[in-house]
Backbone and ligand atoms as CSV (ligand in chain L), in Angstrom:
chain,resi,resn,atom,element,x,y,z
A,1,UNK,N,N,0.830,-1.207,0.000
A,1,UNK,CA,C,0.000,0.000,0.000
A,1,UNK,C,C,0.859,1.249,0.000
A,2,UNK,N,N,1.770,1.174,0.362
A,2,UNK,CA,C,2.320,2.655,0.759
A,2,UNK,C,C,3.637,2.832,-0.669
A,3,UNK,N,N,3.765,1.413,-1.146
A,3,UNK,CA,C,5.103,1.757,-2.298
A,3,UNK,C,C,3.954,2.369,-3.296
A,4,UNK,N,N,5.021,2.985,-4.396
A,4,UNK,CA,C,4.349,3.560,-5.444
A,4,UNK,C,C,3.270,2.892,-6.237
A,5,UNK,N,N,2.630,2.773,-6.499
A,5,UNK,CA,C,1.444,1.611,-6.828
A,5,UNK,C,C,1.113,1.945,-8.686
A,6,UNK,N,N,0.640,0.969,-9.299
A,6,UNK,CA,C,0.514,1.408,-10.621
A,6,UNK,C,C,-0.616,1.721,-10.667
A,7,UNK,N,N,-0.772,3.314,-11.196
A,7,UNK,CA,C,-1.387,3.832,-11.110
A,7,UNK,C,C,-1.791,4.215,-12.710
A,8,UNK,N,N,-2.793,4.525,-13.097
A,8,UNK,CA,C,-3.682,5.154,-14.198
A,8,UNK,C,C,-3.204,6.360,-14.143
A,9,UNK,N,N,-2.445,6.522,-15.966
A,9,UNK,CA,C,-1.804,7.820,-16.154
A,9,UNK,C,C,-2.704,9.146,-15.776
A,10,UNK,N,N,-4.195,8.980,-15.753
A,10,UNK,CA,C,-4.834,9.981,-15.403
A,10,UNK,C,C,-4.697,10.315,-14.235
A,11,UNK,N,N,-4.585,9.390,-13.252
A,11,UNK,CA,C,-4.325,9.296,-11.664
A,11,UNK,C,C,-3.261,10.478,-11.154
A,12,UNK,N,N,-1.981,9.651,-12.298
A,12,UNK,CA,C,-1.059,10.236,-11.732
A,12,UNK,C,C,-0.487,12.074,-12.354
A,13,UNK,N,N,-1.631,12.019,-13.229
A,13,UNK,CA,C,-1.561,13.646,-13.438
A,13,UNK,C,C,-2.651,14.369,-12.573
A,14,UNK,N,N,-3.525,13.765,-12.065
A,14,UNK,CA,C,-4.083,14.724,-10.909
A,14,UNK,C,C,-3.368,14.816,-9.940
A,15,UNK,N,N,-2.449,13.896,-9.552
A,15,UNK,CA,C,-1.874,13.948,-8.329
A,15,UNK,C,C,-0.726,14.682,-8.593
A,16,UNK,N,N,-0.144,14.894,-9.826
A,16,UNK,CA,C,0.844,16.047,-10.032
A,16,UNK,C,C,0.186,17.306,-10.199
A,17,UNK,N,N,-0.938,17.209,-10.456
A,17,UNK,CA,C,-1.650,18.693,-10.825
A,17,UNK,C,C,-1.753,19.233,-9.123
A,18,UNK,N,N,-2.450,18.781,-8.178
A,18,UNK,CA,C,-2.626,19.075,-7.420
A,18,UNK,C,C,-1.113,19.434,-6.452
A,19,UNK,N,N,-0.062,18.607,-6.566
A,19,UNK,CA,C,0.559,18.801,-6.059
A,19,UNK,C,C,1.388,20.258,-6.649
A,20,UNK,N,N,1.064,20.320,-7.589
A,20,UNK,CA,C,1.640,21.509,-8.490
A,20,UNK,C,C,1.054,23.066,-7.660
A,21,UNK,N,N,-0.591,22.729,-7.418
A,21,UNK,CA,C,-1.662,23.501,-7.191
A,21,UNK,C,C,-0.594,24.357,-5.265
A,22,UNK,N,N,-0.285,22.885,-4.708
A,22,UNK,CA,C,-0.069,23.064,-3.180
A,22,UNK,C,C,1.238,24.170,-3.235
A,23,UNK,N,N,1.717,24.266,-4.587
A,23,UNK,CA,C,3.293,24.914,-4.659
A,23,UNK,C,C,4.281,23.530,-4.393
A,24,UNK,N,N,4.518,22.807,-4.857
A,24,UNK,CA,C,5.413,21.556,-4.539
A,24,UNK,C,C,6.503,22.057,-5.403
A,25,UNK,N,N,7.715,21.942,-5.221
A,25,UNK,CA,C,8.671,21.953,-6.411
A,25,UNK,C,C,8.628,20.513,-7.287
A,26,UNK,N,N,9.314,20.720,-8.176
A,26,UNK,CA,C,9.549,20.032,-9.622
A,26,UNK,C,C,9.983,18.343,-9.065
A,27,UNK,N,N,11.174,18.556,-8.398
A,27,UNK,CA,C,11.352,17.302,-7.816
A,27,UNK,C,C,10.926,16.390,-6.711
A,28,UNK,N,N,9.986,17.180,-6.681
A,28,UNK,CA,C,8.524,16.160,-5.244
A,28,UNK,C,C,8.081,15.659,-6.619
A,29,UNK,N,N,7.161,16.177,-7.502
A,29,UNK,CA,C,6.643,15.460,-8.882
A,29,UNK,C,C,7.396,14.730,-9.549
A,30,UNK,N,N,8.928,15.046,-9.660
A,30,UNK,CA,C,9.466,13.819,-10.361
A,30,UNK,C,C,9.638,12.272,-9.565
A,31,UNK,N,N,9.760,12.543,-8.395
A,31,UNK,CA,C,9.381,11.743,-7.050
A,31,UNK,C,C,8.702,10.667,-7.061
A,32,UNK,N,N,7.387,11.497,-7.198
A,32,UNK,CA,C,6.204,10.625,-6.603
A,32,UNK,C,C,5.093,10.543,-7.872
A,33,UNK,N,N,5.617,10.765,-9.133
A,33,UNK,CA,C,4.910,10.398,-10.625
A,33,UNK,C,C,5.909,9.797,-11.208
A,34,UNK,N,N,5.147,8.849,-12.154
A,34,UNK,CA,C,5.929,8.097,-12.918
A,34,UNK,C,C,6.178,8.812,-14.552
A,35,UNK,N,N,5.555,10.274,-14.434
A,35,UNK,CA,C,5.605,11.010,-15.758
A,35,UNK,C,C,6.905,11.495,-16.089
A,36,UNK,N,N,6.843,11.603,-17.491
A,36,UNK,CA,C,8.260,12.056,-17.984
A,36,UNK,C,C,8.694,13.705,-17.442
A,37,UNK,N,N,9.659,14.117,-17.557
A,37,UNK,CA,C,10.528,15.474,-16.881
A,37,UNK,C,C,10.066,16.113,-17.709
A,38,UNK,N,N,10.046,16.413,-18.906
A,38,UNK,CA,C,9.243,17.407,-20.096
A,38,UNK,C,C,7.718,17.231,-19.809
A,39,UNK,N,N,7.019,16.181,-19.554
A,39,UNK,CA,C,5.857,15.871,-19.235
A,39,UNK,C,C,5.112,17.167,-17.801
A,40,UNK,N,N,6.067,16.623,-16.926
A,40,UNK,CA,C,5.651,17.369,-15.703
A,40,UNK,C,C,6.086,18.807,-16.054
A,41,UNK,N,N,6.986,18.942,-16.441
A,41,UNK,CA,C,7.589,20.688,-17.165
A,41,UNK,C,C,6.235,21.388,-17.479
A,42,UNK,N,N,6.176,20.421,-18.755
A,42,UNK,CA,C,4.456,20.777,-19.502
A,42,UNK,C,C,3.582,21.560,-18.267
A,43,UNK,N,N,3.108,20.236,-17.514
A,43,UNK,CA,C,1.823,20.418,-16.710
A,43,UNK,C,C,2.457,21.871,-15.516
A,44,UNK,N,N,3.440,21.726,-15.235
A,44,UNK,CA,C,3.971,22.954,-14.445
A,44,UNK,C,C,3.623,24.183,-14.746
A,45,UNK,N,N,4.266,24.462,-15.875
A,45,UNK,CA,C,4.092,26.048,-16.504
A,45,UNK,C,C,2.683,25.905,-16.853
A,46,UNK,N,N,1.607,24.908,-17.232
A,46,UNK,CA,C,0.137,25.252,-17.296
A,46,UNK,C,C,-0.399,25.461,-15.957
A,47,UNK,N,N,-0.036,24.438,-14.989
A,47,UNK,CA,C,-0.972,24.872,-13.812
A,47,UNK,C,C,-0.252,26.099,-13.090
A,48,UNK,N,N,1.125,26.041,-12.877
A,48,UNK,CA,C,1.585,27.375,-11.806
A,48,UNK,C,C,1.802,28.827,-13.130
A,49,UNK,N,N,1.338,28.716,-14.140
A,49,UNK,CA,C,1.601,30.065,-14.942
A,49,UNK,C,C,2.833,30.700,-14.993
A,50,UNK,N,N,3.912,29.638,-14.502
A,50,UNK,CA,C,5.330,29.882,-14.695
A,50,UNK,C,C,6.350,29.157,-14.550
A,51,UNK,N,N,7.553,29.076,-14.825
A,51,UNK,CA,C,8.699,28.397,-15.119
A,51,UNK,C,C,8.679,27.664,-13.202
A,52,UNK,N,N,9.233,26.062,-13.106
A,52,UNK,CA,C,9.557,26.030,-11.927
A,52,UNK,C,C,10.765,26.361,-11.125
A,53,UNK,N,N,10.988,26.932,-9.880
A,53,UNK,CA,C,12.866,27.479,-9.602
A,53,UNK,C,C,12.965,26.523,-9.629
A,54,UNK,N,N,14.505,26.677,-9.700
A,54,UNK,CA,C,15.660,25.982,-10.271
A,54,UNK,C,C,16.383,25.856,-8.535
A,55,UNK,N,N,17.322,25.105,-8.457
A,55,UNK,CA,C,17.970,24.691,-7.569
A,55,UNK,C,C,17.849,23.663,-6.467
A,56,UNK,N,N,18.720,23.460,-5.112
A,56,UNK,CA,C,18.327,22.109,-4.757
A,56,UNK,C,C,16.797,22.260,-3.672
A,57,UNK,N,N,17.030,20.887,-3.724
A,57,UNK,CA,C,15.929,21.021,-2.666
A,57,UNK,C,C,16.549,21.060,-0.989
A,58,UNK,N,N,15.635,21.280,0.058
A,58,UNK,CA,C,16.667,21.687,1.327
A,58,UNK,C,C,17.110,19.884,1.489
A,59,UNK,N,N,17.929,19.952,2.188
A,59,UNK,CA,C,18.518,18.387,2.478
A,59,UNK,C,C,18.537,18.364,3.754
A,60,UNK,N,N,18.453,19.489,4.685
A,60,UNK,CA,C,19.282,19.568,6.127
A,60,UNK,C,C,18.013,19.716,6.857
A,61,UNK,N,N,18.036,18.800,8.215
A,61,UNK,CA,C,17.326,18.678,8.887
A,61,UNK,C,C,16.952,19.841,10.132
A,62,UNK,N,N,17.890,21.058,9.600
A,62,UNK,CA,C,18.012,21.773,10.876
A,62,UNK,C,C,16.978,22.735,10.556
A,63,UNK,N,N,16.199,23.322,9.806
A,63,UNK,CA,C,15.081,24.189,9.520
A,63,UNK,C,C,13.833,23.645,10.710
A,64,UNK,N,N,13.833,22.050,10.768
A,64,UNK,CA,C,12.805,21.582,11.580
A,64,UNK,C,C,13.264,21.933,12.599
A,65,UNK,N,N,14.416,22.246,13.186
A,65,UNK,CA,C,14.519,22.461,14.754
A,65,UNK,C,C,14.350,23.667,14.926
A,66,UNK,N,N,13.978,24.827,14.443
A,66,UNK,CA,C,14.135,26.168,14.749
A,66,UNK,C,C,12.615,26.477,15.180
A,67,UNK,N,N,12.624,27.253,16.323
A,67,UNK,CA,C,11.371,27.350,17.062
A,67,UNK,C,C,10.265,27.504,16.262
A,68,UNK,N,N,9.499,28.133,15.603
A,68,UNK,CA,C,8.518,28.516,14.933
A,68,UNK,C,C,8.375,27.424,14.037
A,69,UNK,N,N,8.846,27.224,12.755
A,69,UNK,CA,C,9.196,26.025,11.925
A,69,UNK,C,C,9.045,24.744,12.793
A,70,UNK,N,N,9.500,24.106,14.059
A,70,UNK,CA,C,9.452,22.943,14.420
A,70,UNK,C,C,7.511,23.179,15.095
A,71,UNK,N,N,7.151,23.740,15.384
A,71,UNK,CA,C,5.785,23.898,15.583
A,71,UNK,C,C,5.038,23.694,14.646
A,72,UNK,N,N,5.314,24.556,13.198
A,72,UNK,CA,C,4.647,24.113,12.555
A,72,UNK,C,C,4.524,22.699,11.567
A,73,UNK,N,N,6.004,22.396,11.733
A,73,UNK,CA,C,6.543,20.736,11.073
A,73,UNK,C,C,5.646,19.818,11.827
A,74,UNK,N,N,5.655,19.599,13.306
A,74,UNK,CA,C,4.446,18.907,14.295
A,74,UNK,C,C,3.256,18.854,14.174
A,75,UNK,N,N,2.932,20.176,13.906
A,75,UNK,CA,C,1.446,20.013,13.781
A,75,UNK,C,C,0.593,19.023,12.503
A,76,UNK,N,N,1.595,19.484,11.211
A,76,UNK,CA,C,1.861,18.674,10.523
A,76,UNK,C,C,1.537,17.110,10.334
A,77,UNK,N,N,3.299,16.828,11.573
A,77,UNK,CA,C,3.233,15.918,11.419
A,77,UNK,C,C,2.387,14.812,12.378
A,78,UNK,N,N,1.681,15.492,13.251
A,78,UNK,CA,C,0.793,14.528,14.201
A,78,UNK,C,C,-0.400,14.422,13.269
A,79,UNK,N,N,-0.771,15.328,12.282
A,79,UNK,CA,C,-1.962,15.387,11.391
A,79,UNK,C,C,-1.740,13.948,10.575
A,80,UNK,N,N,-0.358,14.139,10.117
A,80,UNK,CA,C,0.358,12.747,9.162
A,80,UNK,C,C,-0.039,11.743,9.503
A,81,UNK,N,N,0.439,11.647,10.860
A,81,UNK,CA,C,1.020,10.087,11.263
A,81,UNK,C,C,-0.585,9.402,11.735
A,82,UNK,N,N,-1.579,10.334,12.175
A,82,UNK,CA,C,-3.053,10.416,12.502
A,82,UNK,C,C,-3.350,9.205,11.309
A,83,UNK,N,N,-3.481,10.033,10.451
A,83,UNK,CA,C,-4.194,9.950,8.804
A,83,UNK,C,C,-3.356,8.721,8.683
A,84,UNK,N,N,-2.002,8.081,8.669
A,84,UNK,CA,C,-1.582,6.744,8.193
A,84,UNK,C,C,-2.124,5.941,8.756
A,85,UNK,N,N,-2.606,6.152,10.548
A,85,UNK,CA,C,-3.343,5.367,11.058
A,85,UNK,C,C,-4.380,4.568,10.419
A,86,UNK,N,N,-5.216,5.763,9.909
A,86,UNK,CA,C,-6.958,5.430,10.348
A,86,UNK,C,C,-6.976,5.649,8.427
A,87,UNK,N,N,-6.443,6.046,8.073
A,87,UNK,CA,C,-6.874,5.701,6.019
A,87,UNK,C,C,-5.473,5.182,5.310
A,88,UNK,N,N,-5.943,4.177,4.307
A,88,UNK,CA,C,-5.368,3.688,3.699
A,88,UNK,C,C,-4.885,4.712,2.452
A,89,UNK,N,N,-4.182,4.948,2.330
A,89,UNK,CA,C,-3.900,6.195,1.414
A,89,UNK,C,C,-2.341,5.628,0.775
A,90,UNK,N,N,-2.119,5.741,-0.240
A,90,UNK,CA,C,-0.790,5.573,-0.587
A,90,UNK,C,C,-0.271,6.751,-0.059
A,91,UNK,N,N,1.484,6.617,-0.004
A,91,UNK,CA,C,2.081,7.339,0.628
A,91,UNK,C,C,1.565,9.314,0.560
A,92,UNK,N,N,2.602,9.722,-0.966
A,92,UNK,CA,C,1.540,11.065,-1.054
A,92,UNK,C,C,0.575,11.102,-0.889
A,93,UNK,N,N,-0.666,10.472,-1.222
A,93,UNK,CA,C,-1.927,10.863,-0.972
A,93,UNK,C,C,-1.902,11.367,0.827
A,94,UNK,N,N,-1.109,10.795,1.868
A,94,UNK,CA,C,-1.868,10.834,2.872
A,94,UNK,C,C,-0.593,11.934,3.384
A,95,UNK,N,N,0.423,12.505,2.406
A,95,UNK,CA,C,0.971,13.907,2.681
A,95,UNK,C,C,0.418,14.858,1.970
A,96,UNK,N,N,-0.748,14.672,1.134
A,96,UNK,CA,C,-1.304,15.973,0.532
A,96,UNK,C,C,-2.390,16.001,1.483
A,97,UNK,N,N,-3.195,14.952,2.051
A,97,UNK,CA,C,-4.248,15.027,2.411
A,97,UNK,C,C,-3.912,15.693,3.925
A,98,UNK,N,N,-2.705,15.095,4.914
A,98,UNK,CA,C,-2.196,16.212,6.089
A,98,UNK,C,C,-1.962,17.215,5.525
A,99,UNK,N,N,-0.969,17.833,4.654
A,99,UNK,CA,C,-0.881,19.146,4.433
A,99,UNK,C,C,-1.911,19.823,4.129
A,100,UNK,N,N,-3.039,19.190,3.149
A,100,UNK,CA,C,-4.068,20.389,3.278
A,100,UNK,C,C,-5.003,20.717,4.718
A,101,UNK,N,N,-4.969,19.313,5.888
A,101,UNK,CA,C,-4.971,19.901,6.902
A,101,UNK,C,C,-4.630,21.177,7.607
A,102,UNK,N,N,-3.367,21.235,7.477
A,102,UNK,CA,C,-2.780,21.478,8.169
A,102,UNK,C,C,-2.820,23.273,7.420
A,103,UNK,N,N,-2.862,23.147,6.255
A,103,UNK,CA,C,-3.351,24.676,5.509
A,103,UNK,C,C,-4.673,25.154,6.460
A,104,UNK,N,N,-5.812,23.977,6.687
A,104,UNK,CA,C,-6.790,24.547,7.097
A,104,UNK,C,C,-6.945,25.313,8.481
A,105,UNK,N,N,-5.768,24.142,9.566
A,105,UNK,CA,C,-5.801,24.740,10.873
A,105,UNK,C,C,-4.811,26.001,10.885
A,106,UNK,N,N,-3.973,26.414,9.848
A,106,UNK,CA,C,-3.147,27.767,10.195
A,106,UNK,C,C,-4.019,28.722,9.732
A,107,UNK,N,N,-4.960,28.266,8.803
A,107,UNK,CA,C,-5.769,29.476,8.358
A,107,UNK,C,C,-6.638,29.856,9.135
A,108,UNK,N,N,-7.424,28.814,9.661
A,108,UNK,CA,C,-8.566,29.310,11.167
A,108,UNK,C,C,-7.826,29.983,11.995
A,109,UNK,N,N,-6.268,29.413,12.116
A,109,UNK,CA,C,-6.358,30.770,13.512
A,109,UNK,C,C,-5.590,31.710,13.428
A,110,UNK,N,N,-5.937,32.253,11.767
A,110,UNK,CA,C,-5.023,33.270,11.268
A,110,UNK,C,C,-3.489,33.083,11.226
A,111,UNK,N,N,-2.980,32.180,11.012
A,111,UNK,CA,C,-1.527,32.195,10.991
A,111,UNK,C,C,-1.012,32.046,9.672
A,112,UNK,N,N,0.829,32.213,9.456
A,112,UNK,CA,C,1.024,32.018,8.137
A,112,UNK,C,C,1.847,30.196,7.729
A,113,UNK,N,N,0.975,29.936,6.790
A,113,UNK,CA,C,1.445,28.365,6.975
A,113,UNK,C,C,3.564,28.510,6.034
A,114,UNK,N,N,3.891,28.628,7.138
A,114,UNK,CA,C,5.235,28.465,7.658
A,114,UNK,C,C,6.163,27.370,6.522
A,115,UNK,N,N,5.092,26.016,7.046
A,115,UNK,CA,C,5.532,24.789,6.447
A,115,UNK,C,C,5.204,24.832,4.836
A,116,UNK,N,N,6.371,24.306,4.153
A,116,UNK,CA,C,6.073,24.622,2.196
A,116,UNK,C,C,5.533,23.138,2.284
A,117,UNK,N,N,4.336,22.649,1.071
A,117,UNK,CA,C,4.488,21.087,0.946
A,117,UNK,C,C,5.738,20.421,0.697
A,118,UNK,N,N,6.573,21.323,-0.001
A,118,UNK,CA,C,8.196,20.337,-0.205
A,118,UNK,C,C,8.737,20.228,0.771
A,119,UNK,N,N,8.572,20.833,1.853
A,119,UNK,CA,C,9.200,20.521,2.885
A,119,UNK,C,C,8.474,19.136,3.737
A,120,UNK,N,N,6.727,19.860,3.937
A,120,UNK,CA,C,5.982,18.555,4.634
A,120,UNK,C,C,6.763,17.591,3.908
A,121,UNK,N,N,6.520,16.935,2.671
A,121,UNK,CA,C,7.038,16.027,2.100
A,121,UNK,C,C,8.524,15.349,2.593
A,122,UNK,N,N,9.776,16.257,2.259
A,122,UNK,CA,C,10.905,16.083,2.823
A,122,UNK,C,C,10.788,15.729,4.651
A,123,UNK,N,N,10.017,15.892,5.444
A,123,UNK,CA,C,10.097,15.590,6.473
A,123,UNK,C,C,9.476,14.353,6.801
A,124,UNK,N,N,8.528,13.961,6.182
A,124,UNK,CA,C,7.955,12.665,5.832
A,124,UNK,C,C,9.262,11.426,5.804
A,125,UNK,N,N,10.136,12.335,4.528
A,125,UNK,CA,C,11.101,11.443,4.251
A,125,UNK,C,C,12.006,11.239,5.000
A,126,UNK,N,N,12.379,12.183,5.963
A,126,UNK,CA,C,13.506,12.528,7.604
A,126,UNK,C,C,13.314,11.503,8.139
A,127,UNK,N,N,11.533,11.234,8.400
A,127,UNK,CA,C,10.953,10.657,9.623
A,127,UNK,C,C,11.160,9.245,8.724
A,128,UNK,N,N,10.752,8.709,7.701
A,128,UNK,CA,C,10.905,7.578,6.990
A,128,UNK,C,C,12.625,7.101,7.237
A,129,UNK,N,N,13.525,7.899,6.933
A,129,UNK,CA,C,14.635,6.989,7.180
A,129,UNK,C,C,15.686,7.618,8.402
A,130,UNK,N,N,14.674,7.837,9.686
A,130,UNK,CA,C,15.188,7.672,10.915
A,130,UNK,C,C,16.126,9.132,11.122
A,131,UNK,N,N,15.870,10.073,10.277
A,131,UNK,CA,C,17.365,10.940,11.019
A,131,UNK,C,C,16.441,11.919,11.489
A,132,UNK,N,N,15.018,11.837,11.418
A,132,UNK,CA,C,13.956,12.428,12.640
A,132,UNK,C,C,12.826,11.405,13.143
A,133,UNK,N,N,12.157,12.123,14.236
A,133,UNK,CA,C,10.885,11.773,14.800
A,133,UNK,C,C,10.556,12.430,15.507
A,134,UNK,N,N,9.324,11.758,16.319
A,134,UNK,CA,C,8.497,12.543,17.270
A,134,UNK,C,C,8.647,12.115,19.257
A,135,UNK,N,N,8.941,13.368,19.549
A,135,UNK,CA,C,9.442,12.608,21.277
A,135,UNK,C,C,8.101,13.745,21.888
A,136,UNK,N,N,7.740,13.369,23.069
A,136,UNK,CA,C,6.485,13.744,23.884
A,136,UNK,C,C,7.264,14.521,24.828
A,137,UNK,N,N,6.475,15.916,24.589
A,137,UNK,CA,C,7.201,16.757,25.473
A,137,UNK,C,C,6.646,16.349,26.835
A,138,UNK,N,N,7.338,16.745,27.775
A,138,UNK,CA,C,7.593,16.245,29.107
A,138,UNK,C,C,6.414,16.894,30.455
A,139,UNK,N,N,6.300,18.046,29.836
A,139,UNK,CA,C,5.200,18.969,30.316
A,139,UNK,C,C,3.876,18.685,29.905
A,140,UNK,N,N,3.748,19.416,28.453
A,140,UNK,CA,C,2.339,19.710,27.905
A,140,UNK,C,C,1.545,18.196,27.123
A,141,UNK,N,N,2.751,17.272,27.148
A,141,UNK,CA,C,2.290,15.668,26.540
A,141,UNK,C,C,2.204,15.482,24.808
A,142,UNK,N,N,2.648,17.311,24.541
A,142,UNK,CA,C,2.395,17.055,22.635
A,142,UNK,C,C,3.509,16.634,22.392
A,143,UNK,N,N,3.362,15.753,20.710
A,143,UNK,CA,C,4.283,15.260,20.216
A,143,UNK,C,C,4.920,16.560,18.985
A,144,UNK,N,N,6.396,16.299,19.658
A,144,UNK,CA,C,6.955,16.990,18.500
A,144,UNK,C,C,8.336,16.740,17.960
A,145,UNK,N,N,8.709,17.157,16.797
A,145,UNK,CA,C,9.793,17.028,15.841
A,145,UNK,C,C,10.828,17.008,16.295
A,146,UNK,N,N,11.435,16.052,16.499
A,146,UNK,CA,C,13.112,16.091,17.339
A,146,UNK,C,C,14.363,15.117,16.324
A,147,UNK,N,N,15.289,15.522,16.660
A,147,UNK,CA,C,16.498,13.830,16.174
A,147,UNK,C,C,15.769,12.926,16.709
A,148,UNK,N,N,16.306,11.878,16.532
A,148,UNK,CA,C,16.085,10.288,17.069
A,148,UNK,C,C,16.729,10.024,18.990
A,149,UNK,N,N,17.737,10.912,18.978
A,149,UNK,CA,C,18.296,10.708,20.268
A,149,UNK,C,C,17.604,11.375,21.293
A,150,UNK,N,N,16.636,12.428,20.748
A,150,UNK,CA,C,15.738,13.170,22.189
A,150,UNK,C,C,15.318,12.035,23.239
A,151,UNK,N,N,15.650,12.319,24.611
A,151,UNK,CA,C,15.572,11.484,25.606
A,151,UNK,C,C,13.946,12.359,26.166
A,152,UNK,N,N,12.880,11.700,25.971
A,152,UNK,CA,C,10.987,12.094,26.149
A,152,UNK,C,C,11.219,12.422,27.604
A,153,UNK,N,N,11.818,12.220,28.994
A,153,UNK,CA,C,11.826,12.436,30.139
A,153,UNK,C,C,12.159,14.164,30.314
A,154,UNK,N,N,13.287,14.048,29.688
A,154,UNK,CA,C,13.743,15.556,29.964
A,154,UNK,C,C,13.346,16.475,28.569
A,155,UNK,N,N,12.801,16.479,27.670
A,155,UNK,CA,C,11.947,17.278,26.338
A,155,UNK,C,C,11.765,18.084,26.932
A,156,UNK,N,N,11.202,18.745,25.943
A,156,UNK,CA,C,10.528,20.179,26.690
A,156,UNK,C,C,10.357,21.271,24.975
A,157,UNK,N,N,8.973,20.922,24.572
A,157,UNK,CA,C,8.701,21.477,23.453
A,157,UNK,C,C,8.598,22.938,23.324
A,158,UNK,N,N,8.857,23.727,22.262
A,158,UNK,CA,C,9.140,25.082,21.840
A,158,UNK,C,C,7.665,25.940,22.314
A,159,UNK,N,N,6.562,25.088,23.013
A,159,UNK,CA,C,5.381,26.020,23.061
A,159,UNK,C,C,5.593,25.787,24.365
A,160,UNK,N,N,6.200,25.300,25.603
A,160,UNK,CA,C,5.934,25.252,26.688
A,160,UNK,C,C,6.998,26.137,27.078
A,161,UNK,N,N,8.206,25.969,26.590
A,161,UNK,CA,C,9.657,26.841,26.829
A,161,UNK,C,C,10.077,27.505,25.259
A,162,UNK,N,N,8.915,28.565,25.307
A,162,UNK,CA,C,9.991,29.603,24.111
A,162,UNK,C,C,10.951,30.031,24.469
A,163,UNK,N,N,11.930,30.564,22.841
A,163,UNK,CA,C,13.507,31.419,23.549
A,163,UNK,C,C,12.737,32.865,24.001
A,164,UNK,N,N,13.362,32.885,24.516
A,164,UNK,CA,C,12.967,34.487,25.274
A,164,UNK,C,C,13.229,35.406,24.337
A,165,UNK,N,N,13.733,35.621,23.228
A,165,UNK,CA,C,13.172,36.565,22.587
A,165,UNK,C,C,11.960,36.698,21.534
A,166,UNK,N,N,11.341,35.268,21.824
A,166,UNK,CA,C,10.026,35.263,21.100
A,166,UNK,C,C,9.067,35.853,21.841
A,167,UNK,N,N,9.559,37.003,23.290
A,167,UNK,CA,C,8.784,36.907,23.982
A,167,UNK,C,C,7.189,36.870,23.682
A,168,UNK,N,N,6.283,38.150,23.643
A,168,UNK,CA,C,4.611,37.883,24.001
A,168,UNK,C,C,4.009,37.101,22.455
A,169,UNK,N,N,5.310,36.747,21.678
A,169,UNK,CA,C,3.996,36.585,19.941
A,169,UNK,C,C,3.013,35.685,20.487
A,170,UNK,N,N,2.377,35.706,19.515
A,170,UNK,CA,C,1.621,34.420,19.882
A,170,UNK,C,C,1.303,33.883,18.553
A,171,UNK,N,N,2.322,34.305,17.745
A,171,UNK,CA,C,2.454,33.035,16.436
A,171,UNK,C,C,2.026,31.947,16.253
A,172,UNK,N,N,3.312,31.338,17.111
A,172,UNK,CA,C,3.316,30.232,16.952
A,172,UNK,C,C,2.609,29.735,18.270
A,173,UNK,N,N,2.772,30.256,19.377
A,173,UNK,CA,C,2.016,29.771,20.315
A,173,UNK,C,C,0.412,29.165,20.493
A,174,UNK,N,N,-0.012,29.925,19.364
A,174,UNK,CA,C,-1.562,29.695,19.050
A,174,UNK,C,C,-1.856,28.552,19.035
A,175,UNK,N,N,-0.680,27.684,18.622
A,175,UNK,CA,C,-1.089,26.356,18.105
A,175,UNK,C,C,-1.175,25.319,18.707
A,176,UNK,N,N,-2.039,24.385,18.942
A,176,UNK,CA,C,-1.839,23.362,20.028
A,176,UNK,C,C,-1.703,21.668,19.525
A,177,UNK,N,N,-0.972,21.271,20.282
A,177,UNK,CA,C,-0.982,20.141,19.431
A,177,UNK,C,C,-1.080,18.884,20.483
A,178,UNK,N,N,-2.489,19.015,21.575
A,178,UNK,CA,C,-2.575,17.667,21.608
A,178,UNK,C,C,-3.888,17.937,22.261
L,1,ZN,ZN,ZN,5.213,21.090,25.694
């Protein structure tokens, strides 16, 4: 269920269209479609009305640790790991279907969704081959985005202990995640 599955070429151009729609870069679609690179080019410049950037994609796991960003990577990703539970979804399907979650809860409480889908995606892939996960903060009981070595006793997530110069926002604080 979760490997790439053969899919109906129509299938797999909605699922590039849409992913096109979320802002995905070029190489999430070359990814997770089995369509040709001129193919997806094509459908790119029709659905986003312009050329896709050029350059790499992030590789480094350290964007998720930075206060604001790791809040919103969590929220994310508890939406994710929810949804693998309880629906059978091939893999993307059940990272488009959290991310548009997760569009919906930053938009109710006015916030700016932080997290790009190439990134949701790329963190998917962190958490898939172990150089992230999720440890339970120690206080408030939410799960959030850490290395693999976070010891869950002593945690202590970015909404219970902000840095002090985030003092009064309430950005990111708004957000709750359990
Ligand atoms: Zn906490």
């Amino acid at each position: 269920m979760r490997n790439k599955s053969i899919l109906t070429e129509a299938k797999q151009i909605e699922r590039a269209v849409t992913l096109i729609q979320l802002g995905a870069r070029l190489q999430v679609l070359e990814s997770e479609t089995d369509l040709s690179y001129e193919r997806l080019l094509r459908l790119y410049k029709e659905v986003a009305g312009k050329s896709p950037s050029k350059g790499q994609l992030p590789f480094s796991t350290d964007w998720f640790m930075t206060w604001q960003p790791n809040i919103h990577a969590s929220l994310f990703l508890n939406i994710h790991e929810y949804l693998n539970k309880v629906a059978a979804l091939d893999e993307i399907d059940t990272v488009i279907k959290a991310y548009r979650l997760y569009l919906e809860q930053t938009e109710a409480q006015g916030l700016e969704a932080l997290l790009s889908v190439t990134r949701a995606w790329r963190l998917v892939k962190f958490v898939d081959n172990g150089m992230l996960t999720m440890t339970e903060c120690s206080k408030c009981g939410g799960h959030f985005v850490t290395h693999p070595h976070e010891i869950g006793k002593h945690f202590t997530c970015g909404l219970c202990n902000p840095p002090a110069r985030a003092g009064k926002g309430k950005a990111a604080g708004a957000l709750q995640l359990h």
